[in-house]
C-alpha positions as CSV (number, residue, x, y, z in Angstrom):
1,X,-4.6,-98.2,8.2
2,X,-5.0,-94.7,9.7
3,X,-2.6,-92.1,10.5
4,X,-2.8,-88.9,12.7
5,X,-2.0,-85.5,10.3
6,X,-1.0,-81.8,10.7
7,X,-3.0,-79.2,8.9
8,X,-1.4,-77.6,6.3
9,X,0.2,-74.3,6.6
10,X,2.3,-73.5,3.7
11,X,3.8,-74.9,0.0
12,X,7.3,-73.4,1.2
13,X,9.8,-76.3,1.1
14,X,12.7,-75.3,3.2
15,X,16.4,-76.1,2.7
16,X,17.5,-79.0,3.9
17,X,18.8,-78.8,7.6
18,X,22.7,-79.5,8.2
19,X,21.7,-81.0,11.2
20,X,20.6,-84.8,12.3
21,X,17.2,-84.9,10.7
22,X,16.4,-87.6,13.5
23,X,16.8,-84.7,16.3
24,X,14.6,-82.7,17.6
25,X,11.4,-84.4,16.5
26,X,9.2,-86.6,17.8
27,X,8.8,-90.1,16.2
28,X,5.3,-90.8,14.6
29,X,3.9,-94.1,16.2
30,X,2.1,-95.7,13.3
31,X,-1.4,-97.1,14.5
32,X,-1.8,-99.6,12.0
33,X,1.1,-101.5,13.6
34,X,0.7,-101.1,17.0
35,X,-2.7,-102.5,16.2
36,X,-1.2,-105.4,15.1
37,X,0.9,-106.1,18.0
38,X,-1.5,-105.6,20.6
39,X,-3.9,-107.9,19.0
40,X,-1.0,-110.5,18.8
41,X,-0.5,-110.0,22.4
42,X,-3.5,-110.7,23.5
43,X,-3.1,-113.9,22.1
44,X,0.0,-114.8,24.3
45,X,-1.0,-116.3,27.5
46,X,1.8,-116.0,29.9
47,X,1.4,-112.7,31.5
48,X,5.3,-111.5,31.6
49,X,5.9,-112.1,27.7
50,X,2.4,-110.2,27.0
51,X,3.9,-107.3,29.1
52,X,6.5,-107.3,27.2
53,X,5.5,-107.7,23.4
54,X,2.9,-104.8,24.5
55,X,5.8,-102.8,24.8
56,X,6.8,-103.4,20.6
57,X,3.9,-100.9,20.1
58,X,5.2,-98.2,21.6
59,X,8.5,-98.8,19.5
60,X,8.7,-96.8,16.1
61,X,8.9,-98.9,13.2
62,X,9.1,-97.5,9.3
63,X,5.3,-97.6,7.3
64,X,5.5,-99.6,4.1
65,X,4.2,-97.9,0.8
66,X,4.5,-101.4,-0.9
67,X,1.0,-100.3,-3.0
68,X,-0.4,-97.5,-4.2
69,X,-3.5,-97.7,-2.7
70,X,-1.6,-97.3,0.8
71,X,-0.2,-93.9,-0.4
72,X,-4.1,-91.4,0.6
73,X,-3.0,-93.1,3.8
74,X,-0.6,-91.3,4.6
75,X,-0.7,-87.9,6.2
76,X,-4.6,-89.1,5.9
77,X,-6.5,-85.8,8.1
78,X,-8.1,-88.0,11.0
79,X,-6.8,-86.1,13.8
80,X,-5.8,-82.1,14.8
81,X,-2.8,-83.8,16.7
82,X,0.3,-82.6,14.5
83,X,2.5,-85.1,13.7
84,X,6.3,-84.0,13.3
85,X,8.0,-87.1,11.8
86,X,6.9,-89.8,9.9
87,X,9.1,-92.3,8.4
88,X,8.6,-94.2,5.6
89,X,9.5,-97.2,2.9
90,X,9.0,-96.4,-0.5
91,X,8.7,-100.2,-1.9
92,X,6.8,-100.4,-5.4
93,X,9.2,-100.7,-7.8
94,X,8.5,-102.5,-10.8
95,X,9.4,-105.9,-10.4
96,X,10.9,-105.2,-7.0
97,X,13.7,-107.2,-5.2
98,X,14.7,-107.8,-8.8
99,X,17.1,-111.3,-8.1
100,X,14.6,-112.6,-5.7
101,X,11.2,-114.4,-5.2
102,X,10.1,-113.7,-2.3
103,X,8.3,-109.8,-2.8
104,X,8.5,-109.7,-6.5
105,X,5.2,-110.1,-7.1
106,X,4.6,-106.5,-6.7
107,X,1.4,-104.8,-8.4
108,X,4.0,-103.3,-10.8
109,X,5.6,-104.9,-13.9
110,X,7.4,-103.4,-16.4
111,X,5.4,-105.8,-19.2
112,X,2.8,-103.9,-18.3
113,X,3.6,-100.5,-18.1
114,X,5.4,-100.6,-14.8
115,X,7.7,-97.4,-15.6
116,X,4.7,-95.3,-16.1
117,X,2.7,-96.7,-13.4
118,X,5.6,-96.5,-11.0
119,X,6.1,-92.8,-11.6
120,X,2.3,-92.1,-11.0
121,X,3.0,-93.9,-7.8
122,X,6.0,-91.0,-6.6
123,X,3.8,-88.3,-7.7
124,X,1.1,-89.2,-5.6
125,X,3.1,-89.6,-2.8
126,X,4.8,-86.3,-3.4
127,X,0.9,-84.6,-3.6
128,X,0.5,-85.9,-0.7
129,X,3.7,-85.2,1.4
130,X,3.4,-81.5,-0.4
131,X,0.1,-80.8,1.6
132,X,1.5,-80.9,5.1
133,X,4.5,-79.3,4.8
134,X,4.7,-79.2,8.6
135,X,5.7,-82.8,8.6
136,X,9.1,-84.1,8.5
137,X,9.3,-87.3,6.3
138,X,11.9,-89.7,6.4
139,X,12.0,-92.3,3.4
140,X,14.1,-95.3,2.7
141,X,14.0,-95.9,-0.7
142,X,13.4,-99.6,-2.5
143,X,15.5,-102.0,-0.3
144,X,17.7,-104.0,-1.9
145,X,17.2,-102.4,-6.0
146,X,20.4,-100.9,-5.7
147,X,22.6,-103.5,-4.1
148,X,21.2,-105.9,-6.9
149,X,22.5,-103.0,-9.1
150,X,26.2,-103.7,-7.8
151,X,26.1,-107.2,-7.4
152,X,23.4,-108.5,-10.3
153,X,24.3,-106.5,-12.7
154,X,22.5,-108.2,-15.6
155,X,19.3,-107.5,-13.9
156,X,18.5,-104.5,-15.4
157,X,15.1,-104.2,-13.9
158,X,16.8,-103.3,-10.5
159,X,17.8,-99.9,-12.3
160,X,14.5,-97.3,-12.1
161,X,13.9,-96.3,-8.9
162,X,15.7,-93.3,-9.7
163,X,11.9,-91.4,-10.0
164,X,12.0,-91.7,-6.1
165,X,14.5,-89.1,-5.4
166,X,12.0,-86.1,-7.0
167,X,10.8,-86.6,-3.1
168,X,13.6,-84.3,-2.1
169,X,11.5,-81.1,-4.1
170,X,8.8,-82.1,-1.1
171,X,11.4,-81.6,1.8
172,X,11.8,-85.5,2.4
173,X,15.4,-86.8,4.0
174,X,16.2,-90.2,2.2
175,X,18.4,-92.6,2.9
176,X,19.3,-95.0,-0.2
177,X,19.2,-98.9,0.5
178,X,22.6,-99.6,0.3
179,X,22.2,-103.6,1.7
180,X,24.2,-104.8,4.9
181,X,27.9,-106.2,5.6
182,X,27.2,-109.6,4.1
183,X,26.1,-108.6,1.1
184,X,28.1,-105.4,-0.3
185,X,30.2,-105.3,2.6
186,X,32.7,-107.7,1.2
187,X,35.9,-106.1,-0.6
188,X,35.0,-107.1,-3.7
189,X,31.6,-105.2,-3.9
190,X,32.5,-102.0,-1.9
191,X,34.6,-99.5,-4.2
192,X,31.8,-100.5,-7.0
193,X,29.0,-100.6,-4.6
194,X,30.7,-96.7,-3.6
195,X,30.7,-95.6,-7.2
196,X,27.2,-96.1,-7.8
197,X,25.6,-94.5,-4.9
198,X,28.2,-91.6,-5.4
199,X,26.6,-91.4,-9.3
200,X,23.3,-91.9,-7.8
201,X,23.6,-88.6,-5.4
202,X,25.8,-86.6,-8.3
203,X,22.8,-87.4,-10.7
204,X,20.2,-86.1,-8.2
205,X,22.0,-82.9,-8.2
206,X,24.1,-83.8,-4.9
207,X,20.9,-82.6,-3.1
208,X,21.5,-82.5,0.9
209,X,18.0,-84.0,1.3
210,X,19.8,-87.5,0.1
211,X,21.4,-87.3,3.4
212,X,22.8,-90.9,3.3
213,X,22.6,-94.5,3.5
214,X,20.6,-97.2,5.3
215,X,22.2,-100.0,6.1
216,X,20.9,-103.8,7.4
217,X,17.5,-103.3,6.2
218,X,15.4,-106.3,7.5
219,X,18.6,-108.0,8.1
220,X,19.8,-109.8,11.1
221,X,23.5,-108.3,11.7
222,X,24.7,-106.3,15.0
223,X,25.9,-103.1,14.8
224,X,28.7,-103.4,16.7
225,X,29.7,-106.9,17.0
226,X,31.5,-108.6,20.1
227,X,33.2,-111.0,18.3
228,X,33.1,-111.7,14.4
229,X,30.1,-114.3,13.4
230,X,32.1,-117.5,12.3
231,X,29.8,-117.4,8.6
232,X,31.7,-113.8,8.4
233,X,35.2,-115.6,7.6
234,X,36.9,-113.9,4.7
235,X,35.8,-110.2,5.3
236,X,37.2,-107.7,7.5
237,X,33.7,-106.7,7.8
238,X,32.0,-108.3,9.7
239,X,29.2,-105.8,10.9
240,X,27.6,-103.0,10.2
241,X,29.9,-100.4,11.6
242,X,33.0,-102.6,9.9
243,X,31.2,-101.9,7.0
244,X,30.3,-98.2,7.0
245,X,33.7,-97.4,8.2
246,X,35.3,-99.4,4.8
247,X,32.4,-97.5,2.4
248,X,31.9,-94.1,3.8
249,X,36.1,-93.0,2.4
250,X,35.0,-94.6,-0.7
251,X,32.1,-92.1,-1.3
252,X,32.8,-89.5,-4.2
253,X,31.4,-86.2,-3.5
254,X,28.7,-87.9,-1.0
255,X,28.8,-87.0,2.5
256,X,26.7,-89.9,3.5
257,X,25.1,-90.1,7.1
258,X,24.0,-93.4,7.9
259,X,20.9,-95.2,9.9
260,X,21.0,-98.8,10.6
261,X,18.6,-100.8,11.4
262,X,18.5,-103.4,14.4
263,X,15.3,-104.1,14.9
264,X,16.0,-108.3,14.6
265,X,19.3,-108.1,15.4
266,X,19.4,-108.6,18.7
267,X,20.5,-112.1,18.9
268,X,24.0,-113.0,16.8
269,X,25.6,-116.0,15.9
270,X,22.4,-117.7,14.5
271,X,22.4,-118.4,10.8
272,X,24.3,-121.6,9.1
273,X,25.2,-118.8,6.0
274,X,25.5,-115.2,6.2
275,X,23.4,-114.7,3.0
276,X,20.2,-116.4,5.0
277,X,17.8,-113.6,5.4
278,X,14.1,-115.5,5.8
279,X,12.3,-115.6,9.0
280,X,15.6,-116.8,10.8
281,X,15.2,-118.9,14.1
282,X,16.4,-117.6,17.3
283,X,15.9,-114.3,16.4
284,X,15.7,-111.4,19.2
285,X,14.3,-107.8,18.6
286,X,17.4,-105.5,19.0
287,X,18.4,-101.9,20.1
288,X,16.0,-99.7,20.5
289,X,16.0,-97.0,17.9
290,X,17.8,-94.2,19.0
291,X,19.8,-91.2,17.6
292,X,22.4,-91.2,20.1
293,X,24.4,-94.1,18.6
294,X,28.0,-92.9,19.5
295,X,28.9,-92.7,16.1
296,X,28.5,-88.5,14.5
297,X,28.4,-90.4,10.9
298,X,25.4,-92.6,12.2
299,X,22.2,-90.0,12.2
300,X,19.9,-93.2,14.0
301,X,19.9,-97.3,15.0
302,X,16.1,-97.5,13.6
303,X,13.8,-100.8,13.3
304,X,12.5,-100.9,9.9
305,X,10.4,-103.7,9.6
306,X,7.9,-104.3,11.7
307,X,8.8,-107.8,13.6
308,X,5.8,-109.8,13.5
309,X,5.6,-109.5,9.3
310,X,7.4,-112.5,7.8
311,X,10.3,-112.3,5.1
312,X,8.3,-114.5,3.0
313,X,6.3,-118.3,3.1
314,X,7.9,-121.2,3.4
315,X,5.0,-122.6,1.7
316,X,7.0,-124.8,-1.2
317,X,3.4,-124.6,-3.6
318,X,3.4,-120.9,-2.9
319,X,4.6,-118.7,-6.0
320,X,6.1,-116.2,-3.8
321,X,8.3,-119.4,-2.4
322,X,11.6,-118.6,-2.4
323,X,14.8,-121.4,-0.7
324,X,16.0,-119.1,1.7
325,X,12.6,-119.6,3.6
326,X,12.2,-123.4,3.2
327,X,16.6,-123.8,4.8
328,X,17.2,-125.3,8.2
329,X,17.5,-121.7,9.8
330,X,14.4,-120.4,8.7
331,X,11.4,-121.1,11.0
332,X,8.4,-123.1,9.6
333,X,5.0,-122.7,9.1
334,X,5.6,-119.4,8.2
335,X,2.9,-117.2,5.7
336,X,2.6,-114.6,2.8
337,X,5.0,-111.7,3.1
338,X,2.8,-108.9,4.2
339,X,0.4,-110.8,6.7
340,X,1.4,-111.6,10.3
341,X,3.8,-114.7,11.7
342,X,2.2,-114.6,15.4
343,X,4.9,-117.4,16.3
344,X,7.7,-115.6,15.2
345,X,6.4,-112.3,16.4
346,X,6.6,-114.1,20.0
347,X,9.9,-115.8,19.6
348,X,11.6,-112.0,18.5
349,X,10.0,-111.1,21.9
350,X,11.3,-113.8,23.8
351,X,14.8,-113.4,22.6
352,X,15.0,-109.6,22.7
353,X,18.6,-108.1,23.7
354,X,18.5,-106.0,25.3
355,X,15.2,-107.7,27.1
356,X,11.6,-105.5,26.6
């Protein structure tokens, strides 16, 4: 992986802007990824659908910290070109996903010293970020921990990636992971699901470089849907925007801006149960990230991850195997988390809405 830098000019951190961190810059491209998908479209033969998965790589996806040996990478000095947004996903936690199989298997435990290990990981990263203070940095940080705070409570391996927020004495906007309308979206989970990002920003020091929430992270729900999803019945909300509109009031002291992410959403109405999340069939890459999303609470509509990485195997003898990836709405034949699914890469492009 390689990444273009700007040479630093200062240590100052400024104060946090008031304004949509998403404006006003221009959206880092990361190479590593747009490597990947134009090697996976020279592999498509039929000249129209190469045109348009070439386009994916001129589509801003977040960059996955999911090791520590990722994290020299970033803001690596290869290039003079400055670089005035970069956006990233800090995902190392010890343990991570916490309730699930299917990424757990991180490099980090906290048998073995996780906690401590962990931390050395957020120091680095703020090193590095501290260097090129001429950088904007963007960060979701560890999808899913904290909605398996709220709704697995006995899981008390979900709770430490509180180390993460020392990013804000680097400058860095984050967004917590605060899971999608079928997961803490239901009435049930939202006023506790409120409470503990409100404690969560309180705690930090109410910092305005927590500047919100991220919403739909590698999920598959619309922002703004046309009609509700028939495995919605039972919840008012029934989308994203449903969702953020029944949270937000619920916030203590947090004025929470939100980004949501759409980047396999673009196809609804697909999944037999609203909590299947692996590799789902008929999937369509979704609206383009943009910050004009006609909502002044929603800072951006981003794509986080990048569409031709899998959700997980559907290898059965695998030990990352988890059921969601082996039920009838999950494609087959699908690999490791982390390496690329060229046949679902192709199907996202085929059923893109709106079309590439």
């Amino acid at each position: 992986m390689t990444t273009t830098s700007i040479v630093p000019s200062s240590t100052t951190i400024p104060p946090a802007d008031s304004d949509n961190p998403y404006t006003g810059y221009q959206v880092y491209l990361s190479p590593y990824d747009a490597n990947e998908v134009e090697a996976a479209a020279a592999n498509i033969s039929d000249a129209t659908l190469k045109a348009k998965a070439l386009k994916v790589a001129d589509i801003p996806t977040f960059i996955w910290f999911d090791q520590v040996a990722k994290v020299p990478l970033l803001l690596a000095p290869t290039s003079p070109m400055p670089v005035p947004k970069v956006k990233i996903v800090v995902y190392d936690l010890p343990d991570r996903d916490c309730a699930t199989l299917a990424s757990n298997n991180g490099e980090f435990s906290i048998a073995n010293d996780g906690l401590n290990k962990y931390k050395g990981y957020i120091d680095q990263l703020v090193a590095q970020i501290k260097a090129y203070p001429g950088v904007r940095v963007v960060v979701i940080v560890e999808p899913d921990s904290l909605g398996n705070l709220v709704t697995n409570l006995n899981v008390q391996k979900c709770d430490h990636a509180q180390d993460a927020y020392k990013l804000n004495s680097v400058g860095v906007y984050m967004y917590l992971d605060a899971g999608h309308a079928g997961w803490l979206g239901w009435p049930a989970n939202l006023k506790p699901a409120a409470q503990l990002f409100s404690q969560l920003y309180q705690q930090a020091g109410s910092t305005s470089f927590i500047r919100g929430l991220a919403t739909n992270v590698a999920n598959y729900n619309a922002l703004s849907a046309a009609t509700p999803d028939p495995i919605t019945s039972g919840t008012p909300n029934y989308d994203e925007i449903h969702y953020i509109t029944a949270l937000a009031p619920l916030l203590t002291g947090f004025p929470a801006h939100f980004i949501v992410d759409q980047g396999r959403s673009g196809v609804q109405n697909i999944r037999n149960q609203w909590g299947d999340w692996c590799n789902v069939v008929r999937a369509g890459f979704g609206t383009r990230p943009t910050a004009n999303t006609g909502y002044p609470f929603i800072d951006s509509v981003v794509w986080v991850k990048p569409g031709g990485e899998p959700d997980s195997t559907s290898n059965t003898s695998s030990s990352r195997y988890d059921a969601h990836c082996g039920q009838a709405d999950a494609a087959p034949n699908a690999p490791e988390a982390g390496t690329w699914f060229q046949s679902y890469f192709v199907s996202l492009v085929r059923n893109a809405n709106p079309s590439l």
